[in-house]
C-alpha positions in Angstrom: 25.4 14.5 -11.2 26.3 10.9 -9.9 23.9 8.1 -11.4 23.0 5.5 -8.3 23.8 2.3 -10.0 23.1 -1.6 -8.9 26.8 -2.4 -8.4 26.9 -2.3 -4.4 23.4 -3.5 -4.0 22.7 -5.1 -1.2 18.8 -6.5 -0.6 18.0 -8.4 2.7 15.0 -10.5 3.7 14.2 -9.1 7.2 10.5 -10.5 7.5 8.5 -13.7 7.2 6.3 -12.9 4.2 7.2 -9.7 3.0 10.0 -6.6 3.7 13.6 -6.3 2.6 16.3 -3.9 3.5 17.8 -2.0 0.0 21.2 -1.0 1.0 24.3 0.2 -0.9 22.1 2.9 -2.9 21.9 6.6 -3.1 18.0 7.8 -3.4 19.0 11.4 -3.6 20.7 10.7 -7.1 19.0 9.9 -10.2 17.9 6.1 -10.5 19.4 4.2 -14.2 16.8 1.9 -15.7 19.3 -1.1 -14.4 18.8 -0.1 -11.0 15.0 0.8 -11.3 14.7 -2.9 -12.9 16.9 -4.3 -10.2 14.6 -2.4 -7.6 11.3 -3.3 -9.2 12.2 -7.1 -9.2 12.9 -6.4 -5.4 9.7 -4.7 -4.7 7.6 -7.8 -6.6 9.7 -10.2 -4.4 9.4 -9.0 -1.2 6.3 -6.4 -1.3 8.0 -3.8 1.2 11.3 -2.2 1.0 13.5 -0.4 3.1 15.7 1.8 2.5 18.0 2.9 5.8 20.4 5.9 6.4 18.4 7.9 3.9 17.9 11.5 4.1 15.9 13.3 1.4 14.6 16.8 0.8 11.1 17.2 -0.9 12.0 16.9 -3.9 14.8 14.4 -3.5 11.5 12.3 -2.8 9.3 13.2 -5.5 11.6 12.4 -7.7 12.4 8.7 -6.5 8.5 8.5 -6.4 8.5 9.7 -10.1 11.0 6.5 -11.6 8.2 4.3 -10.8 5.2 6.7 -12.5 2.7 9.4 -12.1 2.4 10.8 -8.3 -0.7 11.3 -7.1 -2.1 12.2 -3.4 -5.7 11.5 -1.5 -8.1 13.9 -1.1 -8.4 13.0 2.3 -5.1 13.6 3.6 -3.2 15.5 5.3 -1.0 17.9 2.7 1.9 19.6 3.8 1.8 23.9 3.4 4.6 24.3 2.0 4.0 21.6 -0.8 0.8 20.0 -1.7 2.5 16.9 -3.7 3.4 15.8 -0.2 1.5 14.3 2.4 2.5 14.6 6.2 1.3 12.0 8.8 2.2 13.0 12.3 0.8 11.1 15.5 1.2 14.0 18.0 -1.8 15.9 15.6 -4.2 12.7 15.7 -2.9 11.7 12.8 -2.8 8.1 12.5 -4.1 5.2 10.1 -5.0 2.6 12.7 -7.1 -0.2 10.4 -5.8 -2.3 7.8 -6.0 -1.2 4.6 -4.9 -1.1 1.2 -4.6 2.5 0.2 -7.0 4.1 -1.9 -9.1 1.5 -3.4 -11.9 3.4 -3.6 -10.6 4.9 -6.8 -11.0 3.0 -9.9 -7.3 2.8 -10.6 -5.9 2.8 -7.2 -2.2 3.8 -6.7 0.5 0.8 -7.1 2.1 1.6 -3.9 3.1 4.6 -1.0 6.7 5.6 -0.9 7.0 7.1 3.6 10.3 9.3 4.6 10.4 8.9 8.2 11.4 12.2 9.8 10.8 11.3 13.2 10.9 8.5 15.1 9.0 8.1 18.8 11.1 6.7 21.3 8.7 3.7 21.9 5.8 2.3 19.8 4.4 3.6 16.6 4.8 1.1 14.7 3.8 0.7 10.7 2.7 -2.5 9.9 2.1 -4.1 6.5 0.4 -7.7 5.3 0.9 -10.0 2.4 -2.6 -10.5 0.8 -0.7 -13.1 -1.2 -0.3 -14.9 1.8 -3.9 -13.9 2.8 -5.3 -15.5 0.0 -2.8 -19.0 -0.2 -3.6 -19.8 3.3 -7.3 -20.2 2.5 -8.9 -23.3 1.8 -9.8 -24.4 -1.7 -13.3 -24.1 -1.3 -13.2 -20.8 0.0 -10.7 -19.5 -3.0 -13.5 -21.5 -5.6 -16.2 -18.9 -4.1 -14.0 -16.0 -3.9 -13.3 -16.5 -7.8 -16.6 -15.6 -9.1 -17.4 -12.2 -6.3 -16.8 -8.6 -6.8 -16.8 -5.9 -3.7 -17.5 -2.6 -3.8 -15.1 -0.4 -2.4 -16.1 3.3 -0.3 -14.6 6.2 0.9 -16.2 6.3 4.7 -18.2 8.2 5.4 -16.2 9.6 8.1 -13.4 10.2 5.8 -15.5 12.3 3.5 -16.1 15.1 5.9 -12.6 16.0 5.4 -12.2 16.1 1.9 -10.5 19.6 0.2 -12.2 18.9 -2.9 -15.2 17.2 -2.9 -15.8 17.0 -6.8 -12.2 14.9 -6.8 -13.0 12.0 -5.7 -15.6 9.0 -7.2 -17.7 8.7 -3.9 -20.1 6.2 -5.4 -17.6 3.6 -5.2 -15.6 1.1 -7.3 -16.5 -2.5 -7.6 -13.4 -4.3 -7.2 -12.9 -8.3 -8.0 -12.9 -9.9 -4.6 -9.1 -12.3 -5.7 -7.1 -10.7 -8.1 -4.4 -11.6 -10.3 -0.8 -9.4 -10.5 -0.2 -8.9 -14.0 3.8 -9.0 -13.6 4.3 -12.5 -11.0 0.8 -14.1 -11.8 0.4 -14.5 -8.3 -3.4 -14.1 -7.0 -4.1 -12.3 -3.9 -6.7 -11.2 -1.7 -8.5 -7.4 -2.7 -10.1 -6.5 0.3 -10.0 -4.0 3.0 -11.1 -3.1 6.4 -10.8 0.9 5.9 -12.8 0.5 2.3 -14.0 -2.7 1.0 -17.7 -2.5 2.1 -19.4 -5.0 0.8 -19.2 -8.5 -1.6 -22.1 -7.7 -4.5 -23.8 -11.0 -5.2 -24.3 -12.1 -1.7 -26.7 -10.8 0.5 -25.9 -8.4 2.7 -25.8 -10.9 5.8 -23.8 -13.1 4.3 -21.4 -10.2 2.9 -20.9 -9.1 6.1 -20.2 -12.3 7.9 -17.7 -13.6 5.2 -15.7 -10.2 4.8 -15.4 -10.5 8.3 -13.8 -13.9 7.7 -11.5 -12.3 5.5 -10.6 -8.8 7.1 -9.0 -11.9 10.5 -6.9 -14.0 8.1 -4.4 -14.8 10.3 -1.7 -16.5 8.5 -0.7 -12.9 6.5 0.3 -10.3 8.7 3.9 -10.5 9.1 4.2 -6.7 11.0 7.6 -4.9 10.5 8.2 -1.3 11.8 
């Protein structure tokens, strides 16, 4: 079988803060450690890739998703029948994610990223949208970023979202306490860890004031930079 190799790479900005466009690669082969490096330094660049003109059975994807680690799926969505590694999102069942969010950070270890195959496009809207919480957390003031050092939030599963778990021993719904501004352990860059969907609330404040500064937070303006 073919090895997809770096040698007709071709990576393209196509956003203000985040998203690039991978071209020039294969996903249904196998991905060489050169490439995977070349892709990974890609992904910490530009925090959302594209890859266009790709077309990839089941397990063609499982398998891209495994050259970057374990796979794992939440308890709360939607599995496909015919293979419960793979989730299926479709809007025409009610099946959308309509609040910002960082996936899954109710979990202690929370997944480092989602890899979507889009089957089907609609012919207008339906947009997916992503945000740089680097950029959230840069365009804040320095005061604000000297408070946000010392707080930890405690991040949920809804409530709402619990009623439809298939296994309700899976998941840890007591919570994780999350620092509020993390660090990323490969570019050093710190970046805001909170979420509409699950962050719930900032631990050492009261719960007023928890609610009025993640508020704050959740309307940074300066870091969503949509691309669909």
């Amino acid at each position: 079988m073919k090895i997809a190799t770096r040698a007709q790479l071709n990576i393209r900005p196509i956003a203000g803060s985040l998203a690039a466009e991978v071209r020039g690669v294969d996903l249904r082969t196998p991905v060489g450690d050169n490439l995977r490096a070349t892709l990974r330094a890609a992904l910490l660049d530009h925090l959302v890739l594209f890859y266009p003109d790709q077309h990839l059975e089941n397990a063609q994807h499982k398998a891209f998703g495994k050259t970057w680690g374990d796979l794992v799926t939440c308890d709360v969505a939607p599995t496909s029948d015919s293979d419960p590694e793979m989730v299926e999102w479709a809007a025409s069942d009610g099946r959308t994610a309509d609040v910002w969010h960082t996936d899954q950070t109710f979990q202690p270890d929370p997944p480092m990223g989602s890899i979507l195959n889009m089957i089907k496009s609609p012919a207008a809207g339906g947009a997916t949208m992503w945000c740089s919480q680097y950029e959230a957390y840069d365009t804040l003031s320095a005061p604000m970023k000297e408070l946000l050092g010392g707080l930890t939030a405690m991040h949920e599963l809804p409530l709402a979202l619990q009623r439809n778990l298939k296994n309700p021993n899976a998941s840890p719904l007591s919570g994780t306490e999350h620092p509020v501004v993390r660090t990323h352990p490969e570019t050093g860059r710190k970046f805001l860890h909170v979420n509409r969907m699950y962050t719930s609330r900032i631990l050492q404040l009261a719960r007023y004031e928890s609610d009025a500064l993640l508020a704050l937070l959740f309307s940074c303006p300066h870091a969503y930079h949509s691309t669909s």
